[in-house]
KOLGU-4560 file (N, C-alpha, C; in nm, 3 decimals, padded with zeros to 5 digits):
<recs>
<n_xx: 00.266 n_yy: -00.265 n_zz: -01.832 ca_xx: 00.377 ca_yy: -00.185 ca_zz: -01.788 c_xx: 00.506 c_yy: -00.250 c_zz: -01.833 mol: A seq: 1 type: UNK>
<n_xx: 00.560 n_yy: -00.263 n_zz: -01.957 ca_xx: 00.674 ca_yy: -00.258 ca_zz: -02.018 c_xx: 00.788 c_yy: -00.224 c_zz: -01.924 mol: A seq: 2 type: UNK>
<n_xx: 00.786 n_yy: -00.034 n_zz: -01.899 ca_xx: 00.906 ca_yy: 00.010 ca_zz: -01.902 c_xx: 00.901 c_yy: 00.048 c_zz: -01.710 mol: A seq: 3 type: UNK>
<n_xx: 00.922 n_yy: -00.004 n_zz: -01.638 ca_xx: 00.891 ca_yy: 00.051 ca_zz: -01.488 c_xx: 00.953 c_yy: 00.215 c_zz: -01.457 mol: A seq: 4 type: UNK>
<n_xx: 01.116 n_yy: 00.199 n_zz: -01.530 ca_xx: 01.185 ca_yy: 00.311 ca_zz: -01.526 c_xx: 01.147 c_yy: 00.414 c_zz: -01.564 mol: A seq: 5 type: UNK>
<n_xx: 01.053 n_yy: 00.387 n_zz: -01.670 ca_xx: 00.973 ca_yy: 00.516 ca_zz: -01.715 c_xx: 00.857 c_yy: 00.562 c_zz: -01.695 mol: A seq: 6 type: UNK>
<n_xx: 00.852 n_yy: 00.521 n_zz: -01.515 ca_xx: 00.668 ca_yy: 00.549 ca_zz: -01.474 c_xx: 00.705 c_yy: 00.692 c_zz: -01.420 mol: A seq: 7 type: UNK>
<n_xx: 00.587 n_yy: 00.769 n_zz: -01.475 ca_xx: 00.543 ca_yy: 00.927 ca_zz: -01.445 c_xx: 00.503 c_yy: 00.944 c_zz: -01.309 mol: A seq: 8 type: UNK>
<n_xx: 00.488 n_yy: 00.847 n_zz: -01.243 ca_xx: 00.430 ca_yy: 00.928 ca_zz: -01.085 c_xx: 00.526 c_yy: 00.854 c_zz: -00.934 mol: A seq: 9 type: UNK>
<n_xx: 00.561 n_yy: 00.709 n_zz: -01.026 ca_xx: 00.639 ca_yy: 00.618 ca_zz: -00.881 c_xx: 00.801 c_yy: 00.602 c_zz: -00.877 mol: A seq: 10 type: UNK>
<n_xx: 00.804 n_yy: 00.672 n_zz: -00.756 ca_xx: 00.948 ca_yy: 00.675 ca_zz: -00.732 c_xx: 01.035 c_yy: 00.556 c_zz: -00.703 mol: A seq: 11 type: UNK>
<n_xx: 00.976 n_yy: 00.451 n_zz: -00.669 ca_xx: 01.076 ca_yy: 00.307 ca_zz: -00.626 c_xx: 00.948 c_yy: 00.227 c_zz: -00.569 mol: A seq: 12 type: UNK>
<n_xx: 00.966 n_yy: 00.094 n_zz: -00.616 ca_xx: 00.909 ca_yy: -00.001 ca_zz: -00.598 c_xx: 00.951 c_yy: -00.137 c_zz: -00.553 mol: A seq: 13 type: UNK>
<n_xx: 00.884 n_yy: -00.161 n_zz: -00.440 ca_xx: 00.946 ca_yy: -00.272 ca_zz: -00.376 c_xx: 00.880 c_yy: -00.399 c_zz: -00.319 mol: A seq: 14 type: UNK>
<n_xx: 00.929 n_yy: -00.525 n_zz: -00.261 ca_xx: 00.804 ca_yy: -00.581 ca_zz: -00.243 c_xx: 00.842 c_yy: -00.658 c_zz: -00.098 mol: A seq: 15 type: UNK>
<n_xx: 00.780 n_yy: -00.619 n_zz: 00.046 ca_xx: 00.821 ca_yy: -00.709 ca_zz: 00.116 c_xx: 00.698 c_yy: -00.825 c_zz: 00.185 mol: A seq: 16 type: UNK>
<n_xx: 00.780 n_yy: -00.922 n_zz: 00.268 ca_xx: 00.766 ca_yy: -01.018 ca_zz: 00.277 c_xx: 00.711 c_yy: -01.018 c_zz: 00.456 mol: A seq: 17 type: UNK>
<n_xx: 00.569 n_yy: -01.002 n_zz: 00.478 ca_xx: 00.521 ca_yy: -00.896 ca_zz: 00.602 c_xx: 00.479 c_yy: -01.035 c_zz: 00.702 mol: A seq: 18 type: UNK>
<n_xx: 00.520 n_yy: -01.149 n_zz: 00.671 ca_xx: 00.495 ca_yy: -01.263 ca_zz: 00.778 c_xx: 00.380 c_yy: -01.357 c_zz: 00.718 mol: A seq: 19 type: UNK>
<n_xx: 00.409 n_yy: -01.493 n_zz: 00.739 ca_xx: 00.280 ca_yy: -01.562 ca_zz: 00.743 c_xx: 00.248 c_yy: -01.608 c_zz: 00.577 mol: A seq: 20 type: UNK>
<n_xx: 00.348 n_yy: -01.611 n_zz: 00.508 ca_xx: 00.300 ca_yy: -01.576 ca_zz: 00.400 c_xx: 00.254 c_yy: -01.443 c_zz: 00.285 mol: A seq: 21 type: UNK>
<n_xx: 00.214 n_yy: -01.365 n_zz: 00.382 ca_xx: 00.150 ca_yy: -01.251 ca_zz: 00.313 c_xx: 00.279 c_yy: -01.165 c_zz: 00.263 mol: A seq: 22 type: UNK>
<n_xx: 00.306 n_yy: -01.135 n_zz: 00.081 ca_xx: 00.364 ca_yy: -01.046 ca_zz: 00.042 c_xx: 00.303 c_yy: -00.929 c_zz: 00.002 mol: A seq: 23 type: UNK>
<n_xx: 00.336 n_yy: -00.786 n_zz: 00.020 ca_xx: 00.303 ca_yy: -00.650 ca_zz: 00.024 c_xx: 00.394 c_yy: -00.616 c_zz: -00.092 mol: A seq: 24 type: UNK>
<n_xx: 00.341 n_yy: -00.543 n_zz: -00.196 ca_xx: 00.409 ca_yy: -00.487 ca_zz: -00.276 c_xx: 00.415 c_yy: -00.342 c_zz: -00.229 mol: A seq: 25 type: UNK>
<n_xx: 00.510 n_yy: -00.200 n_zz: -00.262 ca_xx: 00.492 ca_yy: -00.116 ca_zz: -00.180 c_xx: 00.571 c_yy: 00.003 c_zz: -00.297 mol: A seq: 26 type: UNK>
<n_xx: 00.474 n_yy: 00.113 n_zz: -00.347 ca_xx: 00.505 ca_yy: 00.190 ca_zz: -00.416 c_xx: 00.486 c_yy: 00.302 c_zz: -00.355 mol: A seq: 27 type: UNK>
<n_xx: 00.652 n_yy: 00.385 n_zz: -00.390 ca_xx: 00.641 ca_yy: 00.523 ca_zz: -00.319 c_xx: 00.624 c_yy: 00.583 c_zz: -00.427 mol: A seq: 28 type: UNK>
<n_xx: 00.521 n_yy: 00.716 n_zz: -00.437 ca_xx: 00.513 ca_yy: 00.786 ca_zz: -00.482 c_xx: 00.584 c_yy: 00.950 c_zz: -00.529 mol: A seq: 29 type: UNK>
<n_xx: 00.598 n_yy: 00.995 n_zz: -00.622 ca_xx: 00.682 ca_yy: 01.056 ca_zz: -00.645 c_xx: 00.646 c_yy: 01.231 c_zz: -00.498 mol: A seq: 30 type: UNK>
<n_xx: 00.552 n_yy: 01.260 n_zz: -00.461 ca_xx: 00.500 ca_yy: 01.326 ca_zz: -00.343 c_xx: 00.535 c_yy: 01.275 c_zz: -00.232 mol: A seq: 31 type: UNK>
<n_xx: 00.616 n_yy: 01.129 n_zz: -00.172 ca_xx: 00.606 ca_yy: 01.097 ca_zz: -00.025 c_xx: 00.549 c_yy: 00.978 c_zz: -00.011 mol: A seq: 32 type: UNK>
<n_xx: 00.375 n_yy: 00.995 n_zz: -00.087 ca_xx: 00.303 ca_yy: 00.933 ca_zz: -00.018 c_xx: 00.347 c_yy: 00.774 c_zz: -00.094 mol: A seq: 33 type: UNK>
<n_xx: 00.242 n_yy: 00.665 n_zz: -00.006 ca_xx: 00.297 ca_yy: 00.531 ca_zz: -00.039 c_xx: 00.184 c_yy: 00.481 c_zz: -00.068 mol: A seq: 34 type: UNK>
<n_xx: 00.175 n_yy: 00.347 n_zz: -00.142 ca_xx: 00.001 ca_yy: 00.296 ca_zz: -00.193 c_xx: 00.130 c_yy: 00.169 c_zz: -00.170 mol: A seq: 35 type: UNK>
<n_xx: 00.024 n_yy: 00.062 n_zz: -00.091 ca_xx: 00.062 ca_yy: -00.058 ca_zz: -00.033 c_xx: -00.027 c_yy: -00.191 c_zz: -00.116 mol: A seq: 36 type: UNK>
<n_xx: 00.017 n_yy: -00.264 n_zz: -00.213 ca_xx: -00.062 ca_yy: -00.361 ca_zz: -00.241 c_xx: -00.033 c_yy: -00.499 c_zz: -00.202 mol: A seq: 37 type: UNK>
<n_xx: -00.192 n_yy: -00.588 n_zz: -00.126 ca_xx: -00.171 ca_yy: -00.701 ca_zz: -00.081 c_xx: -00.232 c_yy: -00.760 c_zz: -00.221 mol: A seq: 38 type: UNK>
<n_xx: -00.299 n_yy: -00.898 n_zz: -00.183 ca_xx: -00.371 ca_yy: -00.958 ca_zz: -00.249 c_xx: -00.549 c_yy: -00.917 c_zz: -00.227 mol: A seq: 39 type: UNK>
<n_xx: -00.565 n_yy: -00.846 n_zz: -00.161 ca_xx: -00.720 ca_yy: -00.810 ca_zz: -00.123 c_xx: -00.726 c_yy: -00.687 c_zz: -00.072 mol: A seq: 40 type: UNK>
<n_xx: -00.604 n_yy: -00.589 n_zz: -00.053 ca_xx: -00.603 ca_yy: -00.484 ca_zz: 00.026 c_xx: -00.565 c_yy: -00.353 c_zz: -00.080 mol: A seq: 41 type: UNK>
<n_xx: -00.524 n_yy: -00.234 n_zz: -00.064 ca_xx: -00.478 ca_yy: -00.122 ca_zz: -00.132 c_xx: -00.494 c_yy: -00.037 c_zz: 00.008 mol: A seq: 42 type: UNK>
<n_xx: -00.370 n_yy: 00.025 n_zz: 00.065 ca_xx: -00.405 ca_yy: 00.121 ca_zz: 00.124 c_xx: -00.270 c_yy: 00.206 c_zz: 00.113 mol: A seq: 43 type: UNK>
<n_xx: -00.330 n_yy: 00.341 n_zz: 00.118 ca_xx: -00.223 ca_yy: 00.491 ca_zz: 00.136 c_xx: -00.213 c_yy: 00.475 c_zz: 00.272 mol: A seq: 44 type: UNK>
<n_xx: -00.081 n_yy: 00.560 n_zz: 00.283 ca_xx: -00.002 ca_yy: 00.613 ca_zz: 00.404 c_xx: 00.042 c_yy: 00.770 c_zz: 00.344 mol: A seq: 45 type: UNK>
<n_xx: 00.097 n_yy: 00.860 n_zz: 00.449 ca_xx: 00.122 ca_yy: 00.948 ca_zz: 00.368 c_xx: 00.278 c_yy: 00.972 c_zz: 00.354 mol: A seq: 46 type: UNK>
<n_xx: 00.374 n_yy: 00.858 n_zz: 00.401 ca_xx: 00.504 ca_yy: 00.856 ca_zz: 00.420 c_xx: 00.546 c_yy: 00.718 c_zz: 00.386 mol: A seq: 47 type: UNK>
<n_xx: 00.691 n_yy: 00.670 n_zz: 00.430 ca_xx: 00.699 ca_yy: 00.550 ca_zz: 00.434 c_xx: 00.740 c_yy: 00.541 c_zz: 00.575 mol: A seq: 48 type: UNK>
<n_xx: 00.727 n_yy: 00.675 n_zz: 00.614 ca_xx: 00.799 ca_yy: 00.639 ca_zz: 00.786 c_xx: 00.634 c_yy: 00.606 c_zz: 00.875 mol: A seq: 49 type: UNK>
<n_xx: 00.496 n_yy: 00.634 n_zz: 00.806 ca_xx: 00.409 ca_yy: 00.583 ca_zz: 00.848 c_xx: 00.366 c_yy: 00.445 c_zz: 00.828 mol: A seq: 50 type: UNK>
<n_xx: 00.419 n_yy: 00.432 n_zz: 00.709 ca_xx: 00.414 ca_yy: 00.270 ca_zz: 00.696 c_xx: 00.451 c_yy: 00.204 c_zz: 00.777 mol: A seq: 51 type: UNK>
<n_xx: 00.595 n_yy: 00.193 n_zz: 00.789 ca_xx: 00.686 ca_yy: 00.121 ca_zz: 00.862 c_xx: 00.638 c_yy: 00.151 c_zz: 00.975 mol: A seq: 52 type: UNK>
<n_xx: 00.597 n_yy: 00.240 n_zz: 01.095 ca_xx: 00.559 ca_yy: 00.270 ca_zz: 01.245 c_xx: 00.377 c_yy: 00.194 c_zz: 01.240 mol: A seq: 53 type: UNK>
<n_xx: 00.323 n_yy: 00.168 n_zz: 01.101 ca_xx: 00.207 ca_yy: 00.088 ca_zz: 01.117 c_xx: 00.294 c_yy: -00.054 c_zz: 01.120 mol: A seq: 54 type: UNK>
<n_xx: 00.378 n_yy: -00.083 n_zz: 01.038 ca_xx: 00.418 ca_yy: -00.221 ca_zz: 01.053 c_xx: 00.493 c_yy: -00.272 c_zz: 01.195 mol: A seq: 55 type: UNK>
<n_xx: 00.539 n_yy: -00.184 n_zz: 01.263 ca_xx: 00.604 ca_yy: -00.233 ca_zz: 01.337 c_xx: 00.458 c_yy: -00.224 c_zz: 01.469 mol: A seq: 56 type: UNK>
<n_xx: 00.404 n_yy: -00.123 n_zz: 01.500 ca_xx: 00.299 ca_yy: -00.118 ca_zz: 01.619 c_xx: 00.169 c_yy: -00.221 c_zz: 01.605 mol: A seq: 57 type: UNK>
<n_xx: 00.163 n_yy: -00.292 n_zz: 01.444 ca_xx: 00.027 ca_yy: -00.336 ca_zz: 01.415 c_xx: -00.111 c_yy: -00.238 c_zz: 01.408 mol: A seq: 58 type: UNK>
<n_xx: -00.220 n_yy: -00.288 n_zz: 01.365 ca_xx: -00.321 ca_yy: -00.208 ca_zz: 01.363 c_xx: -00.307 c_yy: -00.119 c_zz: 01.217 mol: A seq: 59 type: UNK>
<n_xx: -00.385 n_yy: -00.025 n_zz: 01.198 ca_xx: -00.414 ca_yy: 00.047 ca_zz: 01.121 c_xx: -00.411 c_yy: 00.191 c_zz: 01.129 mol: A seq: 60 type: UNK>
<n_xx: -00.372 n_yy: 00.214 n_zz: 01.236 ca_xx: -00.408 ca_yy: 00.365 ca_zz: 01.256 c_xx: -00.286 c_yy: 00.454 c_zz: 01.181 mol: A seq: 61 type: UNK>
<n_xx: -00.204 n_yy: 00.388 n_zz: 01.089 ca_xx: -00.149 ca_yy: 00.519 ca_zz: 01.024 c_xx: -00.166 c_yy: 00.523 c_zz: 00.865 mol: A seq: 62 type: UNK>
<n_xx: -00.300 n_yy: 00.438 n_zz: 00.850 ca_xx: -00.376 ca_yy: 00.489 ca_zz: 00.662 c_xx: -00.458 c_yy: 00.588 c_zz: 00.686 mol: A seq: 63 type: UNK>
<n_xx: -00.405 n_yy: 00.640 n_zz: 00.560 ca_xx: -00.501 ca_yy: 00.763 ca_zz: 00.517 c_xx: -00.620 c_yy: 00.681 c_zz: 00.482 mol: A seq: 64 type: UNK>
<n_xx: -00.583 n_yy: 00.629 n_zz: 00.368 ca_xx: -00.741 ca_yy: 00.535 ca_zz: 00.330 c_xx: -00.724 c_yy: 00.409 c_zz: 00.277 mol: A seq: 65 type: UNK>
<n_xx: -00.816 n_yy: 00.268 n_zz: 00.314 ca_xx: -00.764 ca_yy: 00.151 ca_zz: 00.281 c_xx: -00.859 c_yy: 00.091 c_zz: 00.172 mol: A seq: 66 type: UNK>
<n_xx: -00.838 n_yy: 00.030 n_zz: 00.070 ca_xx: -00.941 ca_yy: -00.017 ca_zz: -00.033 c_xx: -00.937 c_yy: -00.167 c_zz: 00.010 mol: A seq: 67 type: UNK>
<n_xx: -01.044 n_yy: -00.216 n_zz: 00.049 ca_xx: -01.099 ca_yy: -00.410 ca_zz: 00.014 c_xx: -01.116 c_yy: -00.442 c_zz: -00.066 mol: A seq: 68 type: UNK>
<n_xx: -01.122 n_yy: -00.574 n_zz: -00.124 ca_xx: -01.182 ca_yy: -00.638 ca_zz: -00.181 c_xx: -01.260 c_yy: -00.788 c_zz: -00.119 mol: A seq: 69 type: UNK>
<n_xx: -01.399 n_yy: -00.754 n_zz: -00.150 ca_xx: -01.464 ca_yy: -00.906 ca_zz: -00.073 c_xx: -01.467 c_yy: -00.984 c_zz: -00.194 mol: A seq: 70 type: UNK>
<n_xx: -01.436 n_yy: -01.102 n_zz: -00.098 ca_xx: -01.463 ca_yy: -01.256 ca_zz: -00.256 c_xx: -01.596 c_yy: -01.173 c_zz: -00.320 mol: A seq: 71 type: UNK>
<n_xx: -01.551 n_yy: -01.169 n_zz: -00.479 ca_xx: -01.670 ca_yy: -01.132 ca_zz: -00.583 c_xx: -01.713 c_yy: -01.055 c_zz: -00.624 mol: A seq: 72 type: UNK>
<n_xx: -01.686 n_yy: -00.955 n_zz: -00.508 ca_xx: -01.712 ca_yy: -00.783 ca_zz: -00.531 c_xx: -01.546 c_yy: -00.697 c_zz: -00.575 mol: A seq: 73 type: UNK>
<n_xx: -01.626 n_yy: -00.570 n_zz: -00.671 ca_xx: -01.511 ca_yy: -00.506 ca_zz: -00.703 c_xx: -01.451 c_yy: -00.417 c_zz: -00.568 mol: A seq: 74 type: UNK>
<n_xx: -01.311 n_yy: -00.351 n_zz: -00.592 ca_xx: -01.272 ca_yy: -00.258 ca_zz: -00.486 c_xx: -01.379 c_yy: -00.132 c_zz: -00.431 mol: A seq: 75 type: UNK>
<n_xx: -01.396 n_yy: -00.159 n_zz: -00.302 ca_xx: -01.503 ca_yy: -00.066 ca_zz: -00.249 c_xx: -01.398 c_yy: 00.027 c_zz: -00.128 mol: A seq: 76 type: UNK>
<n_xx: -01.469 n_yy: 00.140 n_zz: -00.142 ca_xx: -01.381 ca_yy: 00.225 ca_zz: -00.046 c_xx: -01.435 c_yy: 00.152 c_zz: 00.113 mol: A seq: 77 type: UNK>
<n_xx: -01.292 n_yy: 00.127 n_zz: 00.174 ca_xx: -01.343 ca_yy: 00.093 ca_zz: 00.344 c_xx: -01.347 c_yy: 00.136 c_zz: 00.436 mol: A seq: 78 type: UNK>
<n_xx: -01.286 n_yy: 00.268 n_zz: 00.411 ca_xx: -01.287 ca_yy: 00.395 ca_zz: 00.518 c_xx: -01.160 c_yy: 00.489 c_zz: 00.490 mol: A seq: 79 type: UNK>
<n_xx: -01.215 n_yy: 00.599 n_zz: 00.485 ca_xx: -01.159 ca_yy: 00.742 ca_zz: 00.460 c_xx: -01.113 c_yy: 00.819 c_zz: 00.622 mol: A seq: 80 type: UNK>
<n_xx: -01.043 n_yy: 00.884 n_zz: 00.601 ca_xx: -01.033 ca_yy: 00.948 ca_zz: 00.757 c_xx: -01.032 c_yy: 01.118 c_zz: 00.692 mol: A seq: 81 type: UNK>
</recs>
């Protein structure tokens, strides 16, 4: 990815800094929705105002769907709602 300015689907890209070490990279999509990357994680939201109300309450309950990765294995779906 050369040109960022010239990506076809992501509207703004950002990267924060979610405690503990752990940085979240966080791409909104040109639809709303958001795809959240950790170092072992991938998960949709369908907003960023769901993001942020998962970040602030903890837990998980506002992904649409979250991708893992276990030491060794490729990305496996971890649950769909």
């Amino acid at each position: 990815m050369e040109n960022m300015t010239a990506a076809a689907h992501v509207r703004n890209v950002d990267t924060w800094d979610s405690g503990g070490g752990v940085e979240l990279d966080i791409l909104e999509l040109d639809d709303g929705t958001v795809l959240v990357v950790a170092d072992d994680t991938l998960a949709f939201y369908r907003s960023m105002d769901e993001f942020w109300a998962e970040a602030d309450e903890g837990g998980d309950d506002h992904r649409t769907v979250t991708i893992l990765r276990e030491t060794g294995r490729p990305f496996e779906l971890a649950r769909a709602r």
